[in-house]
C-alpha positions in Angstrom: -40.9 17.8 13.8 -44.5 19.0 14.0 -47.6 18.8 16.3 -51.0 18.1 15.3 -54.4 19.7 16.7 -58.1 18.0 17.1 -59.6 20.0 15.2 -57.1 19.6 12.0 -60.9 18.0 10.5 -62.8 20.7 11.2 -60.8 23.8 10.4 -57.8 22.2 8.0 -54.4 22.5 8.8 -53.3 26.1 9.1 -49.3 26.1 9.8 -47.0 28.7 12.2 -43.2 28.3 13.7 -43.0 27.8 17.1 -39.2 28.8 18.3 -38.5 29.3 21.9 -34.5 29.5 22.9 -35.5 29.2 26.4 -35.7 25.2 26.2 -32.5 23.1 25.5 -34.4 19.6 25.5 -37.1 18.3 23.8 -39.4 17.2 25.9 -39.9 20.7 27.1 -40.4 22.3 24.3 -42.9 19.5 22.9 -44.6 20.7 26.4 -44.9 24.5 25.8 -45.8 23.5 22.0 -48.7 21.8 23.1 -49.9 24.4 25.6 -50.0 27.2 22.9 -51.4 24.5 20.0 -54.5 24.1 22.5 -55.2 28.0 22.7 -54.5 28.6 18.8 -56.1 25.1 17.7 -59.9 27.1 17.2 -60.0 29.9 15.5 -61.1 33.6 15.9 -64.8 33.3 15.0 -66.6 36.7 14.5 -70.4 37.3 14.3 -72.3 40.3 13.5 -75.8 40.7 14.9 -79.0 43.2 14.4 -80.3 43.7 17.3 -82.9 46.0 19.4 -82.0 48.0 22.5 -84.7 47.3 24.9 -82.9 48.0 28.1 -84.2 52.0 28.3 -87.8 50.5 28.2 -87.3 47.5 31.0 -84.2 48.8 32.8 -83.6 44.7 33.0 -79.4 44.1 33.1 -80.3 41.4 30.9 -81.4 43.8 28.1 -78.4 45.8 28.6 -75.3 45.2 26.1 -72.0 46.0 26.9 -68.2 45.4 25.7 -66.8 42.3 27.3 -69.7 40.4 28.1 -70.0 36.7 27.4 -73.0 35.6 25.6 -73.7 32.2 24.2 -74.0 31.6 20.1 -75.6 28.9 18.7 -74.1 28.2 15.4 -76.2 26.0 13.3 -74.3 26.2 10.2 -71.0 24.9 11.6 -72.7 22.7 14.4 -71.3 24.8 17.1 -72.1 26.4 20.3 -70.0 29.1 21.0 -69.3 31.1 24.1 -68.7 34.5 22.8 -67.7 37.8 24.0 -69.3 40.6 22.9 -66.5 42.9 21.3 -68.1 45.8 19.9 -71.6 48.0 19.5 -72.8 50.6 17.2 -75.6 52.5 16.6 -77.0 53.6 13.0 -79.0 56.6 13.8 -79.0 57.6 17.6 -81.8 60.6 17.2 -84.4 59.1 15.0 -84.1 55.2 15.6 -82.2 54.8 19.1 -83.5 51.3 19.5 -81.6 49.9 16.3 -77.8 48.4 17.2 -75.5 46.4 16.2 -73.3 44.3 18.4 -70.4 42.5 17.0 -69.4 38.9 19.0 -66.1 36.7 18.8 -65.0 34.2 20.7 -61.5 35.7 20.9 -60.7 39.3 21.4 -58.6 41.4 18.2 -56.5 44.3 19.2 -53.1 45.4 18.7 -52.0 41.6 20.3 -53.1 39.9 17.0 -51.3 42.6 14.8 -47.5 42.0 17.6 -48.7 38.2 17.2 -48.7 38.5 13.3 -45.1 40.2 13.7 -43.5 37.8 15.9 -44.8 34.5 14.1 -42.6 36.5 11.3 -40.0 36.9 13.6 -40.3 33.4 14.5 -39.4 32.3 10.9 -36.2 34.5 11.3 -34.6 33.0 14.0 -35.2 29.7 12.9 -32.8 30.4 9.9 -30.8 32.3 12.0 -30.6 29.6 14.5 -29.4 27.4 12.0 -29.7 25.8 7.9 -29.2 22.9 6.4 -25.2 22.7 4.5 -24.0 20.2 1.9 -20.4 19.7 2.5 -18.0 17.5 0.9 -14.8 15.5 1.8 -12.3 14.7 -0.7 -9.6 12.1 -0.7 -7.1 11.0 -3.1 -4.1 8.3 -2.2 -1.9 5.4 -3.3 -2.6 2.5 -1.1 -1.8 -1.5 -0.9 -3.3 -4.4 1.1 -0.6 -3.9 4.0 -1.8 0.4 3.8 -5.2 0.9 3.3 -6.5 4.4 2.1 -8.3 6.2 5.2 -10.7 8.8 5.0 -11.1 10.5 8.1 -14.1 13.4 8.5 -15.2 15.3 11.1 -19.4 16.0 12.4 -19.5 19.1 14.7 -21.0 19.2 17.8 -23.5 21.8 16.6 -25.0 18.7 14.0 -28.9 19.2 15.0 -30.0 16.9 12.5 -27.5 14.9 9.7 -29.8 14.2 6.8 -27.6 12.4 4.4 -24.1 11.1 3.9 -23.0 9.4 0.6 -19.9 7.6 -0.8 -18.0 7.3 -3.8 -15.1 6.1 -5.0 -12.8 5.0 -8.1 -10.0 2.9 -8.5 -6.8 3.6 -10.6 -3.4 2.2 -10.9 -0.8 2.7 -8.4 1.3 6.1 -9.1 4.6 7.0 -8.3 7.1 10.3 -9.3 10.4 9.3 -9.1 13.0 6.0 -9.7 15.9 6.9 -7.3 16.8 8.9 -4.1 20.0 10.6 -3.1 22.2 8.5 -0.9 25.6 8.9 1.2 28.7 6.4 1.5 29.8 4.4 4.1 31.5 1.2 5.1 30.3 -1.6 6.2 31.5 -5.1 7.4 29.4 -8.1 6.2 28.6 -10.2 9.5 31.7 -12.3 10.2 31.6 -16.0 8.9 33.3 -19.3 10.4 35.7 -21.0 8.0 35.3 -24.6 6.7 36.3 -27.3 4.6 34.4 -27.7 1.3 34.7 -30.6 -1.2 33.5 -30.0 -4.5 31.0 -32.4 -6.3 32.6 -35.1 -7.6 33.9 -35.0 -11.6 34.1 -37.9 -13.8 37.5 -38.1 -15.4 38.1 -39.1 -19.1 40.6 -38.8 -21.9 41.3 -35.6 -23.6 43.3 -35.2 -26.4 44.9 -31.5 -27.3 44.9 -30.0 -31.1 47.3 -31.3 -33.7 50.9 -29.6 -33.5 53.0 -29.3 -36.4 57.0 -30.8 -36.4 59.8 -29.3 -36.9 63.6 -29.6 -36.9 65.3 -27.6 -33.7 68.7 -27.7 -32.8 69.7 -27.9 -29.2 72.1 -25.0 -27.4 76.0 -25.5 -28.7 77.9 -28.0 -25.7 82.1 -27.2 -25.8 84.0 -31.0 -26.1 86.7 -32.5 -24.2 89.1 -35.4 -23.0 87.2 -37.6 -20.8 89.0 -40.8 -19.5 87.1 -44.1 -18.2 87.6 -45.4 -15.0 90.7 -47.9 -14.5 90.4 -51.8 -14.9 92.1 -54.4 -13.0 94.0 -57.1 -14.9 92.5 -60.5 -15.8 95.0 -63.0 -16.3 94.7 -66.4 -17.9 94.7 -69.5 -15.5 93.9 -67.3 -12.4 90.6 -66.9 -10.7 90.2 -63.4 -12.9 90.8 -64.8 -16.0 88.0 -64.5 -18.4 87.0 -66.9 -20.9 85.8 -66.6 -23.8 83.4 -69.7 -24.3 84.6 -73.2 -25.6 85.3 -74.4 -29.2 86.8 -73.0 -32.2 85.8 -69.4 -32.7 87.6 -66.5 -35.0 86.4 -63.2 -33.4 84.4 -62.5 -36.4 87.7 -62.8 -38.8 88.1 -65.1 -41.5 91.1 -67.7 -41.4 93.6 -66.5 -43.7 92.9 -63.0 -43.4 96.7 -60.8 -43.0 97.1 -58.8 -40.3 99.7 -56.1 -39.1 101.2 -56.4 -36.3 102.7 -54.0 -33.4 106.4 -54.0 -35.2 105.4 -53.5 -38.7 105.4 -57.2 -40.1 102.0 -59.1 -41.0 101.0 -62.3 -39.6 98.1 -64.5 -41.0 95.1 -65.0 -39.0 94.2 -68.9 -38.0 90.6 -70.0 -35.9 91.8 -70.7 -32.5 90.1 -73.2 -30.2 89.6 -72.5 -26.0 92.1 -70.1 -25.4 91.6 -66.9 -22.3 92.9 -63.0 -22.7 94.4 -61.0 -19.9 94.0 -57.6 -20.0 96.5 -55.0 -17.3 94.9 -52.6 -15.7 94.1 -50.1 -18.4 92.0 -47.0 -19.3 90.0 -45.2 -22.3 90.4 -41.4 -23.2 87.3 -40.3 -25.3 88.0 -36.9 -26.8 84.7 -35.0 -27.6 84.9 -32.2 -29.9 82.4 -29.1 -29.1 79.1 -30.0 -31.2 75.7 -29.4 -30.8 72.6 -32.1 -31.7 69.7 -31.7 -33.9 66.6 -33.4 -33.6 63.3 -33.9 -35.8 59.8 -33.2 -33.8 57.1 -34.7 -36.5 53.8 -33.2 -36.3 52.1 -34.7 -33.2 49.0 -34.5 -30.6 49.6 -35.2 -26.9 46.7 -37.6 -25.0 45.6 -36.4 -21.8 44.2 -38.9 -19.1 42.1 -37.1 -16.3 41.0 -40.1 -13.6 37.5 -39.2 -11.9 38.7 -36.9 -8.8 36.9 -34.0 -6.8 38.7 -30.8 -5.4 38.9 -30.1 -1.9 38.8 -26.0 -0.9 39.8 -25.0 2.8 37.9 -21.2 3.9 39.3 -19.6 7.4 37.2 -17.6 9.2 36.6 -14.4 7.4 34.4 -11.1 6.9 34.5 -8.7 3.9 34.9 -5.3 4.0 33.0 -3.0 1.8 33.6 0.7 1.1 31.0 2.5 -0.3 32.1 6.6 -0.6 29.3 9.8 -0.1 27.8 9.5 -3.2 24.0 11.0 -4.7 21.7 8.9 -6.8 20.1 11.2 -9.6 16.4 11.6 -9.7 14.7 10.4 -12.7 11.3 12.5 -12.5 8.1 11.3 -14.4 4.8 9.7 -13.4 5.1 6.0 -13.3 2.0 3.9 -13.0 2.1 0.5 -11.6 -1.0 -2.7 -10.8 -4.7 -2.0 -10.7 -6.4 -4.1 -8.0 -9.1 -6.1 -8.7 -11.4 -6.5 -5.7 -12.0 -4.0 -2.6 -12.9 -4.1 1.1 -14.9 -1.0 2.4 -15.3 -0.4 6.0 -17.1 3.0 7.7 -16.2 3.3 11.3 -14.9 -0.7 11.1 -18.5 -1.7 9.8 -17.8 -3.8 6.0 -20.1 -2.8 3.7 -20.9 -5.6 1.6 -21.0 -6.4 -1.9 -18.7 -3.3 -3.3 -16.7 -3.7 -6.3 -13.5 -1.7 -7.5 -15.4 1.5 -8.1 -18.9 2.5 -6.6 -21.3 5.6 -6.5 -23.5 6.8 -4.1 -23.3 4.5 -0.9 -25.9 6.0 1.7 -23.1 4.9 4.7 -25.6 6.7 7.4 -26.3 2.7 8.5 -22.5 2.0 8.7 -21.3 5.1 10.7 -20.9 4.4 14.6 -24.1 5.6 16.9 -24.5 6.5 20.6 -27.0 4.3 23.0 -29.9 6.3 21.7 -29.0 5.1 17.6 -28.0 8.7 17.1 -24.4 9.5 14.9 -22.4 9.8 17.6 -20.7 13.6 16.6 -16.8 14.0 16.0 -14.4 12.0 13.9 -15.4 9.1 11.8 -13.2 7.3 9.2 -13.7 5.7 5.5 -10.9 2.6 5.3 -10.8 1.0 1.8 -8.1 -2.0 1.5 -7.5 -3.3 -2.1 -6.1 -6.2 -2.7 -2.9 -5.1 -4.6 -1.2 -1.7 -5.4 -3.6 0.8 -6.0 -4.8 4.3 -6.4 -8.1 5.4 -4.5 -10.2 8.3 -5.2 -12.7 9.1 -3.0 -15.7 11.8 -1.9 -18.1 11.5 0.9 -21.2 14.2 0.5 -23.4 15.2 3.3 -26.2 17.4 4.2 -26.4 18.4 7.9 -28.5 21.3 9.8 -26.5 23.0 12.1 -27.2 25.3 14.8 -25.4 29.0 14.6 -25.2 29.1 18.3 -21.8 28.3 19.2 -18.7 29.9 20.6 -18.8 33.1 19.9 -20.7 35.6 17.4 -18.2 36.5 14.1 
């Protein structure tokens, strides 16, 4: 940024602004620098000497003064011996003392040059700010993010950068934020994806007894039946002495009657009844006609509980192949406005142009991220986009500002 003279020790530092638009690199205009530091790196030394004029009395060209003649100073006081050109005469009192003069001696010349050189160094000093200034800028960012989305960052360095001077970083974290709960939606139908049938048993049940609740009795009477003459099928005759007679047993029996007992017979008279011993009765064939009045039957149902006996058992359930059909018509979901805040994360991972800065927590300030930001072969920024990535590890809200200072040429692609 600055070049130094030899004679710094001598003289002390005495400062100008060198600006030539001529040179686009460097190295030449270090050169041309250097070249005008070794004219202007002594200063104008003036001297002013009494002297006699003795060239009218020895006509010598040695005794002879004249503008623009070099003579040789020998400057005790600063140590110096000074080549010198003489840069001016003058004469007191020409008539009465002719011989007196005074010649005035530097070892640079002063004319209007040093009064255009004054101007321009001015000048100088005005086209260095009008060939550029330093500018603070800053780049904002604000953003919801998660581990899967990071929040990026993304800034841009003009080509026109001379010289970046600082870049800071600084962040917070928040909870995640969102606006709404629900979002308009059409109808439609759709057909779940078709399924194969199959035979499913359940799992298997234990069986046991159950018994239901207690039932109280009643009396009911069942629905009226109309009677009738029913006769019994015929009967073939048994007769006594034959293969169909029918005995009674053996012995003395009486039918259940007592001996003595009268009875009636079929014409009128009575007879008295006598045990008989082994005797047979033949019947002719014969038939029975029950007559049945119409009647109805009541019947008493006491109060009562029924036991029920489940075995252990499992169910078997048989499914075809299938799909389901769903309808769902045009219909709009309201939306429930409001700010709704979700997690905070708890730990962060910074990276600047895929460089990790280490050892950041959740919320940081000032981060000089000039070390972190990618460079060119030479270690200078390389100019144009960079980008801030910042990955939490849960749902989260990043706010973020990146500060820098940059001097920046005001040549460029046109004059507005």
């Amino acid at each position: 940024p600055y070049l130094d003279a030899p004679t710094i020790n001598r003289y002390g530092i005495v400062s100008r602004i060198f600006v030539d638009r001529r040179f686009e690199d460097a190295e030449s205009l270090k050169a041309t620098g250097q070249a005008m530091l070794r004219e202007l790196q002594v200063p104008r030394l003036e001297y002013e000497v009494d002297a006699a004029d003795l060239h009218s009395i020895t006509n010598d060209p040695v005794d002879k003064f004249q503008v623009g003649t070099y003579t040789r100073v020998i400057d005790t006081e600063l140590d110096m011996n000074v080549k010198a050109l003489v840069v001016g005469l003058s004469k007191s009192n020409i008539t009465g003392n002719p011989g007196d003069i005074q010649i005035y001696i530097a070892n640079k010349p002063q004319d209007i040059a040093s009064s255009i050189s004054e101007l321009a160094n001015r000048q100088r000093i005005n086209e260095v700010y009008a060939q550029g200034a330093t500018n603070l800028d800053s780049y904002n960012f604000m953003d919801n993010c998660d581990p899967s989305y990071p929040a990026i960052l993304k800034f841009y360095i003009p080509e026109e950068t001379v010289r970046i001077n600082k870049m800071i970083l600084s962040y917070e974290t928040s909870a995640f934020r969102a606006y709404s709960k629900a979002v308009e939606g059409g109808g439609a139908y759709a057909d779940t994806t078709e399924s194969g049938g199959g035979l499913v048993d359940t799992t298997e049940s234990g069986g046991g007894e159950s018994t239901t609740t207690d039932s109280g009795g009643y009396t009911a009477d069942s629905t009226s039946e109309g009677g009738g003459s029913y006769k019994t099928s015929s009967d073939q005759i048994l007769r006594s002495g034959t293969s169909q007679d029918y005995t009674e047993g053996s012995g003395t029996h009486n039918h259940g009657i007592s001996s003595g007992t009268a009875l009636m017979t079929a014409g009128g008279g009575t007879v008295t009844f006598v045990s008989s011993g082994y005797h047979g009765h033949w019947l002719g064939n014969h038939g029975h006609r029950v007559n049945i009045p119409a009647h109805n039957h009541s019947f008493i149902v006491p109060s009562h509980r029924h036991g029920i006996d489940i075995p252990d058992h499992y169910h078997r359930i048989s499914i075809p192949d299938h799909r389901h059909g769903i309808d769902i018509p045009n219909h709009t979901h309201k939306l429930l406005f409001g700010i709704y805040e979700g997690p905070t994360p708890d730990s962060l991972k910074v990276e600047v142009d895929g460089n990790t800065i280490p050892g950041v927590s959740t919320n940081e300030s000032d981060i000089n991220i000039i070390p972190y930001l990618s460079k060119d072969s030479g270690g200078k920024i390389n100019r144009g986009w960079h980008e801030i990535k910042i990955t939490p590890d849960n749902l989260g809200r990043i706010t973020a500002n990146v500060v820098t200072q940059l001097f920046v040429q005001s040549r460029g692609g046109g004059d507005y």
